[in-house]
N, C-alpha and C positions, 0 to 999 in steps of 0.2 A: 478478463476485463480488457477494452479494446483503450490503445492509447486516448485516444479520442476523450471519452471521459475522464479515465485518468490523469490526463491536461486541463480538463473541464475543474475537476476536483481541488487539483491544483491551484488555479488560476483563483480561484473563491479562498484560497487561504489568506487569512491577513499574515502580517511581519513577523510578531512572534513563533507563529503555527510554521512558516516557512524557515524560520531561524531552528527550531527544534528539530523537521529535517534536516536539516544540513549538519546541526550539531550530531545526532545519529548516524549520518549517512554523511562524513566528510569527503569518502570517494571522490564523490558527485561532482567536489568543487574542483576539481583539477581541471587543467586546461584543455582543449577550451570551457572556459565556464558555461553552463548552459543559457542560455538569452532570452526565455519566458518560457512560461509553460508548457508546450510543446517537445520541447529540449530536453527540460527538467522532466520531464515523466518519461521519456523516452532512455535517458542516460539511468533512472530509477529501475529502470523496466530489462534493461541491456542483461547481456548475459553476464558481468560482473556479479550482477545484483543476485546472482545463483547461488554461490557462495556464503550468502547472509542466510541464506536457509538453512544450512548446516547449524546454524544458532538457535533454531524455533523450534520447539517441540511439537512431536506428530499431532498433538492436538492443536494446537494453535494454527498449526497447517489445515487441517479438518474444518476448523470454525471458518478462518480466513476460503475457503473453498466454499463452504455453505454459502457464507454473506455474498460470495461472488457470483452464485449460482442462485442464491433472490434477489440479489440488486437491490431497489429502492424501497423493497419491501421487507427488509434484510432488518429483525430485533432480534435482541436478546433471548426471547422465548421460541423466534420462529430456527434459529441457530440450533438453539438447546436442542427444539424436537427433531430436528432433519438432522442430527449427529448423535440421535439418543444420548446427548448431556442433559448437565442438570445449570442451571443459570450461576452456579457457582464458579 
């Protein structure tokens, strides 16, 4: 996923949606704080944010890889079939 969007995605979050990253991802907030979207996906994206993978299990890795690899075209059932899961 190229920042670009990533900042795109972002930037369409409302208050809540961006309070729940930050509450997940307190990193983020240390100084400098990031100053819009750009920032903020960019400081998400940094090689810190490697580390929070150690936390996700290789399927979740898998899925998040697939939906990256359809993009806008990216369900639940198109996931399922391109990682041979099941929708569960």
């Amino acid at each position: 996923m190229e920042t670009g969007s990533f900042a795109g995605y972002l930037g369409w979050m409302d208050r809540a949606e961006l309070a729940e990253v930050l509450r997940v991802r307190p990193e983020v907030r240390i100084a400098p704080v990031p100053d819009g979207p750009e920032a903020l996906a960019e400081r998400l994206s940094g090689r810190g944010s490697l580390a929070a993978i150690r936390l996700v299990s290789r399927d979740a890795v898998a899925a998040g890889q697939a939906a990256a690899a359809l993009g806008s075209g990216a369900t639940v059932d198109s996931v399922a079939e391109l990682t041979g899961g099941d929708r569960r």
